[in-house]
C-alpha positions in Angstrom: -87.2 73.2 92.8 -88.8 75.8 95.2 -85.5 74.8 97.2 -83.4 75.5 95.0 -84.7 79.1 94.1 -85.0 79.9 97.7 -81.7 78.6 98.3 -81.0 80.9 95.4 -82.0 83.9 96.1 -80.8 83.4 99.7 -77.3 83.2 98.0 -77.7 86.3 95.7 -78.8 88.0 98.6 -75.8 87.5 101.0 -73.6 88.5 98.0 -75.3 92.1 97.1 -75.0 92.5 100.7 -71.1 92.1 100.8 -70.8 93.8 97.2 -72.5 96.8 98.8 -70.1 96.7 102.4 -67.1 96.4 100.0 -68.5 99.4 97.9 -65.7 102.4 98.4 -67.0 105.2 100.3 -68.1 108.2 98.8 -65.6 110.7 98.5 -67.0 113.9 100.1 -64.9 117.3 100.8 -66.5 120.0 103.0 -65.3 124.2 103.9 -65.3 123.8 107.4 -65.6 121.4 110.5 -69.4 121.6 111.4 -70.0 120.8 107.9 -67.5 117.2 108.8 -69.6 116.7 111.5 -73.0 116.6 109.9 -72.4 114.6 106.8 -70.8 112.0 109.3 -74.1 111.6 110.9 -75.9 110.7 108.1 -73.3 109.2 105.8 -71.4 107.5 108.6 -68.9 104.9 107.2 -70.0 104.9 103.5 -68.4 108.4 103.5 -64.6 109.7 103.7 -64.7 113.5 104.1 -61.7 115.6 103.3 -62.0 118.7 105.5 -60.7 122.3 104.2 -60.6 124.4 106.4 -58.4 123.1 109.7 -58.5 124.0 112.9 -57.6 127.7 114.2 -57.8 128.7 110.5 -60.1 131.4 109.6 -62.5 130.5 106.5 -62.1 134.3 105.5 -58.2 134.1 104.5 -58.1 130.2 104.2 -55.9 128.5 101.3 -56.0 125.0 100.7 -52.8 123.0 100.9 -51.6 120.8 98.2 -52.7 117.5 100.1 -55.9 118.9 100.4 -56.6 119.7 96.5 -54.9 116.4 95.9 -58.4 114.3 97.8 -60.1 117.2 96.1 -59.7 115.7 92.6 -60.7 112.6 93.6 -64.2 114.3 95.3 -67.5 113.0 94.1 -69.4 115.9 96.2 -68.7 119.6 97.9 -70.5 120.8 100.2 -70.3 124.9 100.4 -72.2 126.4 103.2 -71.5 130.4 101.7 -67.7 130.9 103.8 -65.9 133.7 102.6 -62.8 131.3 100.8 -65.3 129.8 98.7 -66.2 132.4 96.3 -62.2 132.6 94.9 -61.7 128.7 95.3 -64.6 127.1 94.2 -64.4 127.9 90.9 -60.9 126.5 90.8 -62.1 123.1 92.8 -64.3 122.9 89.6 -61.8 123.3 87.2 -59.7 120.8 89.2 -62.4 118.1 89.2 -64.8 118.8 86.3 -66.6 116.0 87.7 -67.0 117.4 91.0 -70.2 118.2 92.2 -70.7 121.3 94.5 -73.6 122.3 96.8 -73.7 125.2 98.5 -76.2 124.2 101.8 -76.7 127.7 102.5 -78.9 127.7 99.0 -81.4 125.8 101.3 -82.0 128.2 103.9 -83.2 132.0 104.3 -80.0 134.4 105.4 -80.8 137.0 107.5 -78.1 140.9 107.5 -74.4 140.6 108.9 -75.1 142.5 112.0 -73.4 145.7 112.1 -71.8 147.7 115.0 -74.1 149.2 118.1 -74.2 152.1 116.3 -76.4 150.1 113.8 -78.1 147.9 116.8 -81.5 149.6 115.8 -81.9 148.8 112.2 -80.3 145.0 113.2 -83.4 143.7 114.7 -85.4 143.5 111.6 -82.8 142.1 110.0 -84.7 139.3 108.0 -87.2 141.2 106.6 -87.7 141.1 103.0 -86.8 144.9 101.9 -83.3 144.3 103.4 -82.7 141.1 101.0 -83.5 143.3 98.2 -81.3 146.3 99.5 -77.7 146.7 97.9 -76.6 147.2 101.3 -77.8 143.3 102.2 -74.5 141.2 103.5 -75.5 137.5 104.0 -74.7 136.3 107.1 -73.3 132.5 106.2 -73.0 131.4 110.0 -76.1 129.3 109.2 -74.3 126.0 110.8 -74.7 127.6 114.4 -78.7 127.5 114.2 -80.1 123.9 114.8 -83.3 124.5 113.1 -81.4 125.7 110.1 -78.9 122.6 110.4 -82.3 120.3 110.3 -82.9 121.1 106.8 -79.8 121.7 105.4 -79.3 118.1 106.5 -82.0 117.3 104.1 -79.7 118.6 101.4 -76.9 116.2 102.3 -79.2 113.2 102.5 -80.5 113.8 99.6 -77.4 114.2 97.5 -75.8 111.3 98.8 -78.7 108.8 98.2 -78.4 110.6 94.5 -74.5 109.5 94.6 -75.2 106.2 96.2 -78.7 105.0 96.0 -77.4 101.4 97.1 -77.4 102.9 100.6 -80.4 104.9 100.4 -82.3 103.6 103.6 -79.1 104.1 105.7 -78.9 107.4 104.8 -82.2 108.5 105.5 -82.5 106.4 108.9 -79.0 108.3 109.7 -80.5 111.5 109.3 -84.0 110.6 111.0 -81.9 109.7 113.8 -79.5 112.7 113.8 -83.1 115.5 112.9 -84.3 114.0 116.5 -81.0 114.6 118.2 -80.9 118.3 116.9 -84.3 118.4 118.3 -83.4 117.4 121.4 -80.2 120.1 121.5 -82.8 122.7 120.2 -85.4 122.2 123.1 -82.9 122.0 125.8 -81.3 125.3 124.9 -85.2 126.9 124.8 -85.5 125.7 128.2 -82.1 126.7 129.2 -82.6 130.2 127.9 -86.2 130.8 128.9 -85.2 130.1 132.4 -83.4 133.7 132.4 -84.7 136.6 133.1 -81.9 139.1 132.5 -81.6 140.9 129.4 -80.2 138.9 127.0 -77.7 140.5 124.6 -74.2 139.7 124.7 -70.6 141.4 123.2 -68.2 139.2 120.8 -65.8 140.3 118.9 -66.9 138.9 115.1 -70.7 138.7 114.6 -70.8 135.3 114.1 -73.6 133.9 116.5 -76.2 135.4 114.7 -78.2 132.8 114.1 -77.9 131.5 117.9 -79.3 134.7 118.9 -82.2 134.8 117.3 -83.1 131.3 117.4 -83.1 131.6 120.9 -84.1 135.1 121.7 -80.8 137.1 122.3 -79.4 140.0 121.3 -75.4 140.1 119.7 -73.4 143.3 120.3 -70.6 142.7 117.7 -67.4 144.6 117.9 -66.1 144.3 114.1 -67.6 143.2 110.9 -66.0 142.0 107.7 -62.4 141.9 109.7 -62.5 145.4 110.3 -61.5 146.3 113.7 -63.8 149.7 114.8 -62.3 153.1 114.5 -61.4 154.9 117.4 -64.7 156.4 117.7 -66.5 153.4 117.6 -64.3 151.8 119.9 -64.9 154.6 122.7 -68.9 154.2 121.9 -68.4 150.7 122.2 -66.9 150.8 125.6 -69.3 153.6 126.6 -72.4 151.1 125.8 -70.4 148.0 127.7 -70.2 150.1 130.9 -74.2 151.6 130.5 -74.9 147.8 130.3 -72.2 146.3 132.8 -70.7 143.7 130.1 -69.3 141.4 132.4 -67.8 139.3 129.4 -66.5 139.9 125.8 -66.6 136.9 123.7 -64.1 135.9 121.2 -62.9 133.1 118.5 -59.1 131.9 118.0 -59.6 132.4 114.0 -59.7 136.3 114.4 -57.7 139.2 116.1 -58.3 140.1 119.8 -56.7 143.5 120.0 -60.4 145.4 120.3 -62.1 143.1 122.4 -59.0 143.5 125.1 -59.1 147.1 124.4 -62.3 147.1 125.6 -62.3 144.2 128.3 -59.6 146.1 129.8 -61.3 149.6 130.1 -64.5 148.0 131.4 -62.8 145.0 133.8 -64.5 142.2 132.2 -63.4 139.1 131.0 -62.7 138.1 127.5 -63.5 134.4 126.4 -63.3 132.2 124.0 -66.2 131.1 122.0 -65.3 128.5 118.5 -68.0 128.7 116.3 -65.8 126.6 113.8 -65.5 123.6 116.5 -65.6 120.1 115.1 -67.9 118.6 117.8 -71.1 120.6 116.7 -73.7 120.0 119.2 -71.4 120.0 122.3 -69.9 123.0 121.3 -73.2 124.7 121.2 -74.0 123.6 124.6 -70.9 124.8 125.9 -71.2 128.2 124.3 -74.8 128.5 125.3 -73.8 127.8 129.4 -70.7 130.9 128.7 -73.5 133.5 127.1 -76.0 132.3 129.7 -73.8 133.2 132.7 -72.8 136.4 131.2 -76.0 137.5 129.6 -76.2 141.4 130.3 
């Protein structure tokens, strides 16, 4: 009898075990490719992920195509993470998919102030403090992928929801993200030792202030160029290129989602280089490490 029970519950076993492999994936959409790359990590192959915003699009102008809002209506989760595009299409993902769950990952994590141009270098460094969050003038930064400290928790947020969706798979997912937390741990202390190695004076030019977050995780300074997708007057341009030549900019870093007219303007009057940074690149933590090595060797 004991057999036969054993025998049994062997049986039941092996067949919860295929009815869970067999089980069809989550259904996950995400704003932008970082985003694709986390939930990946922790959901792995009990996830499909339909990814908005594509490659060389900016998330500031994007518009989903009919495929994309197509998947979208079959979605069981969103994940926001605060992109401009989301505050005109979210509502109308909901009213697409009333079943649709959304959650913005930014929610999980303290924003610090859009940084400004030089002009407004001064009042940038303090730019977390809590009488700035309460000021009108307070623009959220939502480049909060680009910090791996940040990404850590927000990765909480994802585990969390998807063992809420699928609790079948709950051990996966949080083994999945125990194992991604200690790779992001491993990124972050090899770019504090890769930074703390310099000695120069860290701030660096780009074009759009989107490596924020980098910066002060690790210690640098951003001297952005625009802000909100407005290119600098005429006067700011000239103090602009006036501050690049007090502080030799040997490099003005860009990304292919925006304009490059002012950062050539610029590069040009100053000889210096003009390269390409993605802060929107699909492989996360290698794209970190590459942009990392660039600022490192142009640090000024």
């Amino acid at each position: 009898m004991r057999k036969i029970k054993l025998q049994a519950g062997f049986i039941l076993a092996i067949i919860f075990s295929c009815t869970a492999a067999l089980a069809t994936p989550l259904q996950i959409t995400v704003s932008i490719a970082p985003q694709e790359y986390f939930v990946k990590k922790i959901g792995a192959d009990l996830v499909n992920i339909n990814l908005m915003v594509r490659s060389g699009s900016s998330p500031a102008t994007y518009e989903p195509q009919p495929r994309q809002m197509a998947q979208l209506s079959k979605a069981d989760l969103y994940f926001a993470i605060g992109v401009p595009f989301e505050r005109a299409w979210l509502p109308r993902f909901k009213s697409a998919n009333k079943k649709l769950e959304i959650i913005n990952l930014g929610d999980s994590v303290t924003h610090i102030h859009m940084q400004d141009h030089i002009h407004s270098e001064e009042s940038t460094h303090e730019h977390g403090s809590q009488e700035q969050h309460n000021s009108e003038n307070f623009i959220a930064d939502p480049h909060v992928w680009l910090a791996p400290q940040l990404v850590r928790i927000m990765c909480i947020e994802i585990r969390d929801s998807l063992i809420t969706k699928d609790p079948a798979n709950a051990d996966t997912y949080r083994k999945n993200y125990l194992e991604f937390a200690q790779e992001i741990n491993q990124l972050d202390t090899k770019l504090l030792k890769l930074f703390s190695r310099s000695t120069k004076n860290k701030r660096f030019m780009v074009y759009h202030p989107s490596w924020g977050y980098f910066a002060a995780s690790y210690g640098l300074t951003q001297i952005p160029i625009e802000l909100e997708g407005k290119e600098p007057s005429p006067k700011e341009l000239a103090q602009l290129i006036k501050f690049a030549k007090k502080e030799s900019v040997a490099a003005i870093f860009v990304q292919p989602q925006f304009s490059q007219k002012s950062a050539r303007a610029i590069a040009h009057s100053i000889d210096a280089q003009v390269i390409t940074v993605d802060p929107l690149a699909s492989d996360w933590a290698t794209n970190l490490e590459k942009a990392a090595q660039a600022f490192l060797k142009d640090l000024k």
